[in-house]
C-alpha positions in Angstrom: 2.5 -5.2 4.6 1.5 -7.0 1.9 4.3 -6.1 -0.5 6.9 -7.7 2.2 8.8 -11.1 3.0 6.5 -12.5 5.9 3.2 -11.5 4.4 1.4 -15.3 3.7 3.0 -16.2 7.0 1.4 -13.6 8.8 -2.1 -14.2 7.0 -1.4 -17.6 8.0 -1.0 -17.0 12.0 -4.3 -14.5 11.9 -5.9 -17.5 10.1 -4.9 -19.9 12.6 -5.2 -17.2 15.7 -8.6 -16.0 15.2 -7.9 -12.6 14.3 -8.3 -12.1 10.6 -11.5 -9.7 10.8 -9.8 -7.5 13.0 -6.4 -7.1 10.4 -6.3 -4.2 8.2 -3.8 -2.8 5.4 -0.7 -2.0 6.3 0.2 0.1 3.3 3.5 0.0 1.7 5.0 3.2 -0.4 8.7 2.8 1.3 10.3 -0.4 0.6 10.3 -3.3 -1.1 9.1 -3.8 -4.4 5.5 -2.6 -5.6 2.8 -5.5 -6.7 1.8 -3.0 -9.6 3.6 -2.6 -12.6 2.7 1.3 -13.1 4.3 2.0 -9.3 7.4 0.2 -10.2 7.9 2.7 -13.1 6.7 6.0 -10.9 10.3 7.2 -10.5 8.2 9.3 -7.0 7.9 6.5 -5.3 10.7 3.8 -6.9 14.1 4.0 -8.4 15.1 2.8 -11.6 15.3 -0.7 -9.9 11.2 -0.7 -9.4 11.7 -0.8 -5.7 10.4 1.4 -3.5 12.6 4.4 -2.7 10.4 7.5 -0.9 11.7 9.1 1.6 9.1 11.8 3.6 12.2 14.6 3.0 9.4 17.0 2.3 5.7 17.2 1.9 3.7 16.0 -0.7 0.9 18.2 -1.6 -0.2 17.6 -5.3 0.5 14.4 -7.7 1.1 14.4 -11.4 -2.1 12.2 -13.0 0.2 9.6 -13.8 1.2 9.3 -9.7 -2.0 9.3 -9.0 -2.9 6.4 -11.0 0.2 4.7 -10.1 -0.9 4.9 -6.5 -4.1 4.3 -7.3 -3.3 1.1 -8.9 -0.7 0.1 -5.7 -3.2 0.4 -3.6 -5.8 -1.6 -4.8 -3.0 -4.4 -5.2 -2.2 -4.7 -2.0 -5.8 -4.5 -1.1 -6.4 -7.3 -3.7 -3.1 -8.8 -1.7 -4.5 -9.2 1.4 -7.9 -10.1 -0.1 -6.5 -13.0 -2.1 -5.2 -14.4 1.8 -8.7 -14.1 3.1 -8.3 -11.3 5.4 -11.6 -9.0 5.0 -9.6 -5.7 6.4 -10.6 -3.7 9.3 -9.2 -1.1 8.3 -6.2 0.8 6.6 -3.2 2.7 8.0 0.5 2.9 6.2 4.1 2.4 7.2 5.8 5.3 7.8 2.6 7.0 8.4 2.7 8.0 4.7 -1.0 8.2 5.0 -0.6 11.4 6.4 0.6 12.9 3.0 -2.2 15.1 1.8 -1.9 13.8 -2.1 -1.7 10.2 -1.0 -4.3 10.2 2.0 -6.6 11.6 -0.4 -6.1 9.1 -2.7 -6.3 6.5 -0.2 -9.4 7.5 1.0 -11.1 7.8 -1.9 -9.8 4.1 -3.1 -11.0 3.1 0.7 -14.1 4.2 0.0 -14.7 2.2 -3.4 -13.0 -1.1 -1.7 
């Protein structure tokens, strides 16, 4: 969760336990504040604040071009996150399970797949 309080002590302990290569992104879309600028304006995913506010009320099927860059950006920030702390990612998953949204699990596959 590379967006949230803990984060470079928890790179820290899989540094120091052996277990970086087997750590992967924890993505972020529910709380907290965004490490992108463009997410912290998507009023989708953040309130006027710029912290994250979405709430899985309903499904998300389609994205406005502008969310989808917004997201697009996120998620190569926290991948650039976690990068920056040496952890190679074993792969990606999201809290909340927000993954499992067809317009952002799409996206996040497809920004998996260029990472």
């Amino acid at each position: 969760m590379p967006n949230m309080p803990g984060f470079q002590e928890a790179c820290q302990l899989a540094h120091e336990h052996g277990i970086a290569t087997r750590v992967g992104l924890h993505l972020v879309l529910t709380e907290g504040t965004p490490l992108s600028e463009r997410m912290r304006r998507c009023r989708t995913f953040c309130d006027e604040e710029g912290k994250f506010c979405y709430v899985r009320n309903s499904r998300i099927f389609r994205l406005q071009e502008s969310e989808k860059e917004a997201l697009t950006e996120e998620i190569h920030a926290q991948i650039d996150q976690c990068r920056k702390h040496r952890l190679p990612l074993s792969h990606i998953d999201s809290h909340q399970h927000v993954h499992t949204e067809w317009a952002i699990g799409r996206i996040l596959i497809r920004v998996a797949k260029e990472e």
